[in-house]
C-alpha positions as CSV (number, residue, x, y, z in Angstrom):
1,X,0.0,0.0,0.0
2,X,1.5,3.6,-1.0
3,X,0.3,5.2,2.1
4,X,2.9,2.7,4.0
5,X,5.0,5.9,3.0
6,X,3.3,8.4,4.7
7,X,3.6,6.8,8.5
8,X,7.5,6.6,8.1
9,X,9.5,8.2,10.3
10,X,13.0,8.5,9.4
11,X,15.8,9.0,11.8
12,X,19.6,8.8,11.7
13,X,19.3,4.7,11.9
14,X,17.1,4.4,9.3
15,X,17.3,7.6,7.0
16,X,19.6,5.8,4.7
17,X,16.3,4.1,3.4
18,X,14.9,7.5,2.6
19,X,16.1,7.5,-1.1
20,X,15.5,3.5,-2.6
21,X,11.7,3.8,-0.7
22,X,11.5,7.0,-2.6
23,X,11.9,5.0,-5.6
24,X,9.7,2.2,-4.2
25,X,7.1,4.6,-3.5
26,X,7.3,6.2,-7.2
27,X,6.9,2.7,-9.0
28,X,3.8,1.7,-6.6
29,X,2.0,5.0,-7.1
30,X,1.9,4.1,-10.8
31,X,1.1,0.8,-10.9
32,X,-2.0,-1.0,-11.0
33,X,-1.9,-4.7,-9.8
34,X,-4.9,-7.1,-10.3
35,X,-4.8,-10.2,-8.6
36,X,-8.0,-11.4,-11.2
37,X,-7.7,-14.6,-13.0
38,X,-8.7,-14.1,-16.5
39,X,-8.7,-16.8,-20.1
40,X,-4.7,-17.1,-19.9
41,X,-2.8,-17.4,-16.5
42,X,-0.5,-14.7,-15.9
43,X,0.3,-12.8,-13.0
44,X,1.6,-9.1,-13.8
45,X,0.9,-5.3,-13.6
46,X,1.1,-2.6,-15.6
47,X,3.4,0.5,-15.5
48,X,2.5,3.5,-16.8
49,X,5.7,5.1,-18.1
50,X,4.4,8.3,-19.0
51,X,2.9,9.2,-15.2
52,X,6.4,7.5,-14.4
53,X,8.0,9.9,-16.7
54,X,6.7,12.5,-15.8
55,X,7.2,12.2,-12.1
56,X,10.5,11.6,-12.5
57,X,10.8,14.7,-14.1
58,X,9.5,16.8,-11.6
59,X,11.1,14.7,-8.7
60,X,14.5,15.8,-10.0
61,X,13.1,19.1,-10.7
62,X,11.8,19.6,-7.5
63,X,15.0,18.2,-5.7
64,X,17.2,20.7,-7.9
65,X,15.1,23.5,-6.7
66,X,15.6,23.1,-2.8
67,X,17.4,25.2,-0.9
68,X,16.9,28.1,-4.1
69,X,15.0,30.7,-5.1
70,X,13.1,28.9,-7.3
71,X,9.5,27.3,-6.0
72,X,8.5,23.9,-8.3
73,X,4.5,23.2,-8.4
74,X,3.5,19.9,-10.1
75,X,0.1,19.7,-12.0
76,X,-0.7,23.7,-11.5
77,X,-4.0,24.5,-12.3
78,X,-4.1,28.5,-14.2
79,X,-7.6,29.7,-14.6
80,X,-7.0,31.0,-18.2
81,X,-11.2,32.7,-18.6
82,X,-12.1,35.7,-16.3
83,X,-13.6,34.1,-12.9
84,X,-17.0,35.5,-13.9
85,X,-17.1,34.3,-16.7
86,X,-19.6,31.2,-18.3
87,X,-16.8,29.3,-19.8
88,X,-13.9,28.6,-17.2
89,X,-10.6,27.7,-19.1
90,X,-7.9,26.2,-17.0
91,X,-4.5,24.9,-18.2
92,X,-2.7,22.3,-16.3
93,X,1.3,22.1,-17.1
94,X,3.1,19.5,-15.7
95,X,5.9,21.6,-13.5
96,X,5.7,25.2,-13.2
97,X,8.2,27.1,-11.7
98,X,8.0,30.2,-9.7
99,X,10.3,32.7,-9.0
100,X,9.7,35.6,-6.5
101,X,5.8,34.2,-6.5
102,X,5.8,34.6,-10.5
103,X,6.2,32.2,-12.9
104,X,9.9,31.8,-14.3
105,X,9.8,28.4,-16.3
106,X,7.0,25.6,-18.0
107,X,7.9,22.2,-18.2
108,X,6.0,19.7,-20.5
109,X,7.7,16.2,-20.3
110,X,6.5,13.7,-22.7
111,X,7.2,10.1,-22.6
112,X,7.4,9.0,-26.3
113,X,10.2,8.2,-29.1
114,X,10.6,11.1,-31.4
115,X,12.0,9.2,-34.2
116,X,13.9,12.4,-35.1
117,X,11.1,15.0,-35.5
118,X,8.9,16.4,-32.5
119,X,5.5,16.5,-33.0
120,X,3.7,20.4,-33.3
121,X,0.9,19.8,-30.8
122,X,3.8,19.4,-28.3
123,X,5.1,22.7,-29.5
124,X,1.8,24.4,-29.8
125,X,0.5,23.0,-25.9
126,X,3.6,24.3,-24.7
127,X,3.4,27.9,-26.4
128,X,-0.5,27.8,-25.2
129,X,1.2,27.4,-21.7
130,X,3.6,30.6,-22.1
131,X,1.1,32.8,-23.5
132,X,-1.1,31.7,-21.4
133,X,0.7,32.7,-18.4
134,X,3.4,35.4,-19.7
135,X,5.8,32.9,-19.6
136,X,8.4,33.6,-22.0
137,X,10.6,29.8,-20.9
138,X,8.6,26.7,-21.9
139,X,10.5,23.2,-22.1
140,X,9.7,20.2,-23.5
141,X,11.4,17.2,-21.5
142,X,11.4,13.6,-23.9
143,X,13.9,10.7,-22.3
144,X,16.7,10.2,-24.6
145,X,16.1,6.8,-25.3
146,X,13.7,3.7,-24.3
């Protein structure tokens, strides 16, 4: 169970655990394991590897930022309409990060093989996100191989 995670307590004994049940907790938060016997006998799971992807990203994102002036926020929602408005518009990057309580940089990390080229709706989601939010650094983040 994830929340196993939640009731550590490290201490100077133990806090050499911190890091690999970091990790642990990572591949168990997406992963979905079924226990349900179906035509052909096989026990497995499925891995997600772009929510892995992706929180890896900000993971190392985040862990770069401490101790900066920088502030990382995973899965920001931006209200893009006017608050009065009929039609609410929201944006959701996945790491946004603030500088001085405004936003300095827009990451986008995609977990797929490029096969040399990038494809526009990646470029064109990101650019949504800077105009969007006067942003004038947008990133795409794709792994460097499988």
């Amino acid at each position: 169970d994830p929340r196993f995670f939640d009731r550590r307590h490290y201490h100077r004994l133990n806090d050499d655990y911190r890091p690999i049940h970091g990790v642990c907790r990572l591949l168990l938060d997406s992963t979905s394991i079924s226990e349900n016997i179906g035509e052909v006998p096989f026990r497995g799971f499925r891995l997600d590897m772009n929510v892995l992807f992706e929180a890896f990203v900000t993971q190392a994102f985040i862990r770069a930022a401490k101790g900066t002036a920088f502030d990382v926020r995973p899965q920001k929602n931006f209200l893009l309409s006017d608050s009065f408005s009929a039609f609410q518009v929201t944006i959701v990057p996945d790491i946004t990060v603030f500088k001085n309580g405004i936003v300095d940089s827009i990451i986008d990390a995609k977990y797929k093989k490029t096969d040399g080229g990038f494809a526009n709706h990646d470029f064109y989601q990101v650019l949504a996100y800077g105009i969007g939010l006067y942003c004038p650094r947008t990133h795409l983040f794709y792994p460097s191989s499988e």
